[in-house]
Legacy VTK file of the C-alpha trace (Angstrom):
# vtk DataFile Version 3.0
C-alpha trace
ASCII
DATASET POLYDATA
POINTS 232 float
88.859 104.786 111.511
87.011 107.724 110.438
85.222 108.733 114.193
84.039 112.337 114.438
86.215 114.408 117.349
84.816 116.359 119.955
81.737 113.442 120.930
80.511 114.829 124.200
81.977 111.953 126.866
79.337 109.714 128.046
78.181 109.338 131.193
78.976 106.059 133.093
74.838 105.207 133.889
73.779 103.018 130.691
77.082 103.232 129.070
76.573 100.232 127.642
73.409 101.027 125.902
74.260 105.215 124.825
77.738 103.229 123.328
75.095 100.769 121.096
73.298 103.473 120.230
75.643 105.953 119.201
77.827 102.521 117.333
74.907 101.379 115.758
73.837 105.356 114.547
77.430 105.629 112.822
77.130 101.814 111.255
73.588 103.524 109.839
74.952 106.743 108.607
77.993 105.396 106.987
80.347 107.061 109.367
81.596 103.195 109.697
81.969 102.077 106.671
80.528 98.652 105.710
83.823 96.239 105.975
85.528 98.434 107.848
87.694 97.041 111.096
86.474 98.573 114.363
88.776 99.052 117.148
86.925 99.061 120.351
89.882 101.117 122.420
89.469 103.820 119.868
85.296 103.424 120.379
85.917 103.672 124.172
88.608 106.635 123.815
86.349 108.788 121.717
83.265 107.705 123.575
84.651 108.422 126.993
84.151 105.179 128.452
86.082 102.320 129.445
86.234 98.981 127.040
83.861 96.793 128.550
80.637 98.556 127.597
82.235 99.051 124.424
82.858 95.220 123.625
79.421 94.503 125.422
77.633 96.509 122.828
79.819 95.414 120.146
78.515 91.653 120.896
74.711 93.269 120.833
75.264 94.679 117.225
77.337 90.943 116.056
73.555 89.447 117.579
72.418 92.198 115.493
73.814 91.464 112.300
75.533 94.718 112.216
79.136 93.866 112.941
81.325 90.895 112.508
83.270 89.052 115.332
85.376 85.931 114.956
88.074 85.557 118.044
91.354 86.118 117.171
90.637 88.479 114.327
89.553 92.180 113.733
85.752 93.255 114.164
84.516 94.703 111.165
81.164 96.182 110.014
79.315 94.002 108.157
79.238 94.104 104.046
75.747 95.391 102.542
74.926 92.476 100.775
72.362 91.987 97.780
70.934 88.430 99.080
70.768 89.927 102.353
67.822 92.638 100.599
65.980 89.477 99.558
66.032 87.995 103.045
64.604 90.986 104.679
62.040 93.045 102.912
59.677 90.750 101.962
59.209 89.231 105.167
59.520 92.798 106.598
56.298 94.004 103.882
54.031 90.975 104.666
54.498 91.353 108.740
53.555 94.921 108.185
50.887 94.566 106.041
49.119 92.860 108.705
49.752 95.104 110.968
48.252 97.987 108.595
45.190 95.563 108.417
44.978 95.228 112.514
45.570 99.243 112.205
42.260 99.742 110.168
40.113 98.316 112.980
41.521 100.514 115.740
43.033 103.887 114.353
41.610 106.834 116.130
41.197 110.085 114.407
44.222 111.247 116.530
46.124 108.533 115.041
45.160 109.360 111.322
46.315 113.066 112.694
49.627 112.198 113.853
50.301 110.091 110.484
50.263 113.276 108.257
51.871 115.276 110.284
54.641 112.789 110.348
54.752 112.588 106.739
54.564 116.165 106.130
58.115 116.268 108.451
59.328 113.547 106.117
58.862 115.344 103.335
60.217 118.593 104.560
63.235 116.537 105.814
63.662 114.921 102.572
63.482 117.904 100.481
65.955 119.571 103.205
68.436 116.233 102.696
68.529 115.188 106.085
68.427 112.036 105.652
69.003 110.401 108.992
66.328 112.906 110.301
64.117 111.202 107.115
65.086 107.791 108.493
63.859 108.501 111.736
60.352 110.067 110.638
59.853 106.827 108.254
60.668 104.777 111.465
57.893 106.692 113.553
55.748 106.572 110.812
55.293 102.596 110.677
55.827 102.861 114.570
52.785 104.434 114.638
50.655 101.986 113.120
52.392 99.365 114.486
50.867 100.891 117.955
47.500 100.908 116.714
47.744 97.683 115.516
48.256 96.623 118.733
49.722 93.138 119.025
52.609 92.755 120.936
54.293 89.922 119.149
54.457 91.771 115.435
56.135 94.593 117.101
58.673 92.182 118.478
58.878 90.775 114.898
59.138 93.842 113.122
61.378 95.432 115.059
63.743 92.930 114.461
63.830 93.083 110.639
63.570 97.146 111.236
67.341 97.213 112.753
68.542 95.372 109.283
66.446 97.566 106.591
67.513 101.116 108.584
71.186 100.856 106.972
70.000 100.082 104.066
67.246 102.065 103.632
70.089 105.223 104.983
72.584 104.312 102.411
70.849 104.162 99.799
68.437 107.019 100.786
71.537 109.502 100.515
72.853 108.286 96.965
69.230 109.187 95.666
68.484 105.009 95.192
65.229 105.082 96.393
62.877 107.086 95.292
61.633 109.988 97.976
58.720 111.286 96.303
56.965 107.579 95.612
57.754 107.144 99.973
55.692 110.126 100.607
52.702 109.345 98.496
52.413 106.124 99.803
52.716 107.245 102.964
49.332 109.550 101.910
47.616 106.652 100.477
48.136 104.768 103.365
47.034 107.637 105.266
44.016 107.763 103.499
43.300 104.012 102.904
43.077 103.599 106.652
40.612 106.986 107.193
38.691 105.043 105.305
39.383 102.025 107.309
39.922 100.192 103.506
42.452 97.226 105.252
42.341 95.699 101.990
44.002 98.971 100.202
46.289 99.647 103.084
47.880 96.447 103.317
48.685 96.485 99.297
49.683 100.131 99.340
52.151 99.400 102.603
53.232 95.933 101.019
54.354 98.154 97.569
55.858 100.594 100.222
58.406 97.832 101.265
58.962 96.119 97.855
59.193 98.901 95.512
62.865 100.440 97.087
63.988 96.402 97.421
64.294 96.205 93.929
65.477 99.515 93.839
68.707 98.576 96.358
68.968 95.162 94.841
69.460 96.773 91.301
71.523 98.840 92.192
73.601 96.390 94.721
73.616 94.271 91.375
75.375 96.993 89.275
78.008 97.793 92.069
78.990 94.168 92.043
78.896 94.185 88.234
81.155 97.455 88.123
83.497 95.641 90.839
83.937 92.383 88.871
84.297 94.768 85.102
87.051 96.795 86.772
89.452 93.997 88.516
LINES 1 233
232 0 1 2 3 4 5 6 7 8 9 10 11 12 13 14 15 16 17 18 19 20 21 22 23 24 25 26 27 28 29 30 31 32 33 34 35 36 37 38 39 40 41 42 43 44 45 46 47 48 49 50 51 52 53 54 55 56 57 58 59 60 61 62 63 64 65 66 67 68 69 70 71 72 73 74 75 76 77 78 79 80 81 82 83 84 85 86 87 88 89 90 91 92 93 94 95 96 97 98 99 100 101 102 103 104 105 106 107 108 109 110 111 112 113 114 115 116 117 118 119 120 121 122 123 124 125 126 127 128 129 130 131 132 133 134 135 136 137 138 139 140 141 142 143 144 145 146 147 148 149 150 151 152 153 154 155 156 157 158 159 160 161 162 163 164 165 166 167 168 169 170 171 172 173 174 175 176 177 178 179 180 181 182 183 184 185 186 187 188 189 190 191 192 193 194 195 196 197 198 199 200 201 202 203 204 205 206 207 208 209 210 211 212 213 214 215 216 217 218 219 220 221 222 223 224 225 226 227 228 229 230 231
C-alpha cells in the first residue's frame, strides 16, 4: 500500500477526525488508489495512532461513499465509476444554482472581492499544477457563495454531494480531463453576473460550471472502460 514515510505522528486529541482527514486527502489525491485494499494497522502505524480511530474513520468514509467495507473481507477504496458521475453532478449543479440565485440578493462588495481573488489563486495554482491546492481554491470558491447564500439546509446538501465530486474532480483535474481555462472564466462570469446581481445569468453560468467537466469525466470514464473491455 503505497503510504508516504515520514507522516509527522498525530497527536492523540481528535485522532479520529486528523486520521479522516488525512485518509480521505490520500483517497482524493490518488495516493490510495481507487480499488485498492486498505489495511487499517498499516493506517494506524504510519499515522501514529492506535487502530480504533483508524477503523472509526474508516466507517465515516464507507458512510461516505469513499471506501468499501463488507465483514469478513478486505476494505478497499471505492472504484470511480461512470454512473456514479451521472448521480452526482447534476443534482450537485441545480442545488448550487440556487444557491448562486440566493447569493445575488445578499453578496456584499467584500464578497464579490474575495471571489476574484480566489480565482486569481486558482488560476495561478492551476498554471503552477498544484492541483490539490486548485481543488481546494475551487472548494472555497463555491464555499463562498454558498455563505452568502445563506441557507443552512443547501449547505448541508451540498456539502454532501461536494465530498463525492472532490475525487473526481482531483483525478481527473491532474490527467488534464477537465478543462482549467473554461473553470476560471466561469468562475469570472460568475463573478461578474452576481456584481451585477443578474441571478438569472449566474445560476446558468454556475449550472454549465458543474455540467460541462461531467461530460468531460463521463467521456472519458467511457473510453477507459472501452480500452479495458478492447484489451482483455
Amino acid at each position: 500500500m503505497p503510504i508516504p514515510e515520514n507522516v509527522p505522528k498525530m497527536e492523540r486529541i481528535s485522532a479520529k477526525q486528523r486520521a479522516l482527514e488525512q485518509i480521505q486527502r490520500w483517497i482524493t489525491e490518488g495516493t490510495l488508489r481507487p480499488g485498492e485494499k486498505i489495511l487499517d494497522g498499516e493506517l494506524a502505524e504510519v499515522l501514529g495512532v492506535s487502530r480504533t480511530p483508524v477503523r472509526e474513520a474508516l466507517q465515516i468514509l464507507e458512510m461516505q461513499g469513499f471506501v468499501e467495507m463488507q465483514p469478513g473481507c478486505a476494505t478497499r477504496v471505492t472504484p470511480i465509476r461512470r454512473e456514479d458521475v451521472y448521480k452526482i453532478y447534476p443534482p450537485l449543479a441545480a442545488l448550487d444554482a440556487t444557491a448562486v440565485e440566493m447569493a445575488a440578493e445578499r453578496v456584499t462588495e467584500e464578497d464579490i472581492r474575495s471571489l476574484r481573488r480566489i480565482n486569481e489563486r486558482f488560476a495561478e495554482a492551476l498554471g503552477n499544477k498544484a492541483f490539490y491546492d486548485a481543488l481546494v481554491l475551487d472548494e472555497q470558491f463555491h464555499q463562498t457563495i454558498l455563505e452568502a447564500a445563506d441557507n443552512p439546509y443547501l449547505t448541508s446538501f451540498i456539502t454532501t454531494l461536494q465530498r463525492h465530486v472532490r475525487r473526481f474532480k482531483y483525478v481527473f483535474l491532474r490527467k488534464a480531463v477537465v478543462s482549467p481555462s473554461r473553470s476560471i472564466q466561469e468562475h469570472a462570469a460568475i463573478i461578474d453576473a452576481l456584481a451585477r446581481r443578474d441571478k438569472e445569468s449566474a445560476a446558468r453560468i454556475m449550472k454549465q460550471n458543474w455540467l460541462r467537466p461531467m461530460r468531460e469525466i463521463a467521456d472519458r470514464l467511457q473510453r477507459e472502460e472501452d480500452e479495458e473491455k478492447g484489451g482483455a
